[in-house]
C-alpha positions in Angstrom: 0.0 0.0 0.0 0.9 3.6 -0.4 -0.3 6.5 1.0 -1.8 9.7 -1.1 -1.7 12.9 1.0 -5.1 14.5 0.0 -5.4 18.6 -0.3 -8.0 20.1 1.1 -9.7 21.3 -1.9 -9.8 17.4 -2.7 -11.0 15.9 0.8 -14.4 16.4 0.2 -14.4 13.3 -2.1 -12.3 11.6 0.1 -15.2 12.2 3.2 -12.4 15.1 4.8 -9.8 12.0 4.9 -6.5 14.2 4.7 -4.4 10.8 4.2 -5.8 7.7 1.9 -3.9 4.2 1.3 -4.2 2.5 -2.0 -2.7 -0.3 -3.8 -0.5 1.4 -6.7 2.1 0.0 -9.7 2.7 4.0 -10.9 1.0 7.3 -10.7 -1.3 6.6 -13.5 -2.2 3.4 -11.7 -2.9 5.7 -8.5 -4.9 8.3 -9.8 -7.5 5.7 -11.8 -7.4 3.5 -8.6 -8.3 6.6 -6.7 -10.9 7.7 -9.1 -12.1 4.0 -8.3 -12.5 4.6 -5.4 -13.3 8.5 -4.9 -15.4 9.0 -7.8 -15.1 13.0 -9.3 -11.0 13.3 -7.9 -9.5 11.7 -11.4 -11.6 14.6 -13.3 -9.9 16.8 -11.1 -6.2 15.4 -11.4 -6.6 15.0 -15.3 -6.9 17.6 -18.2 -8.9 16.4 -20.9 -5.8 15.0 -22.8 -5.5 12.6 -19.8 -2.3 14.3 -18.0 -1.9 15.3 -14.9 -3.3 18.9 -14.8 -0.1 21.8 -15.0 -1.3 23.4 -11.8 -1.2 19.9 -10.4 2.1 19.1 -8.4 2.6 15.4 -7.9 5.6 13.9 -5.2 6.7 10.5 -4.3 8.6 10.8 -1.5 9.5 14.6 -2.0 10.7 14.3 -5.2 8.8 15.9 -7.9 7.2 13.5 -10.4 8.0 16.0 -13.5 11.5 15.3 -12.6 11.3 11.6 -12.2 9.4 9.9 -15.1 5.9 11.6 -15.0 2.5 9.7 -14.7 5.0 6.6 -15.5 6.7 6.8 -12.2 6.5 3.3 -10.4 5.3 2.8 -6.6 6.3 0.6 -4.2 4.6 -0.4 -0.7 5.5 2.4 2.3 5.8 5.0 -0.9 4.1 8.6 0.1 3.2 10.4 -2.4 1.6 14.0 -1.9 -1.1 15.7 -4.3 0.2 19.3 -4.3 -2.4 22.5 -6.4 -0.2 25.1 -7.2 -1.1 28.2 -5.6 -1.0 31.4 -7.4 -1.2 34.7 -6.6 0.4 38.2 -5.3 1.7 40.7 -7.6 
């Protein structure tokens, strides 16, 4: 198992859970496993070319998953991987 930290913007589909655990192979595999499960967070995750939306940031244990090998990345049990949104603003 692996566990997805959940923003807040995303715990309502997850009934306010902050922290889920899934069974995962690689990103891709966790985000339609969690759409499985969570139905609504994939369309949230996804753009409608089936990436991981840009103001989506996406970590396996801290490192970033644009820097690793995308939606490809594998997981392994005791992985953590974090669901970041990109927050913009200021001036």
């Amino acid at each position: 198992m692996i566990t997805v930290r959940i923003p807040t913007p995303l715990r309502p589909m997850t009934g306010g859970k902050s922290e889920v655990e899934i069974q995962s192979s690689s990103i891709a595999d966790m985000i339609e496993n969690l759409g499985t499960t969570y139905p609504g967070i994939k369309e949230r995750l996804y753009d409608e070319q089936g990436e991981v939306r840009r103001f989506i940031n996406i970590y396996v244990n801290e490192e970033d998953i644009r820097f690793l090998t995308g939606k490809d990345t594998p997981l392994k049990d005791g992985d953590e991987v974090s669901i970041i949104p990109a927050i913009a603003g200021g001036k």
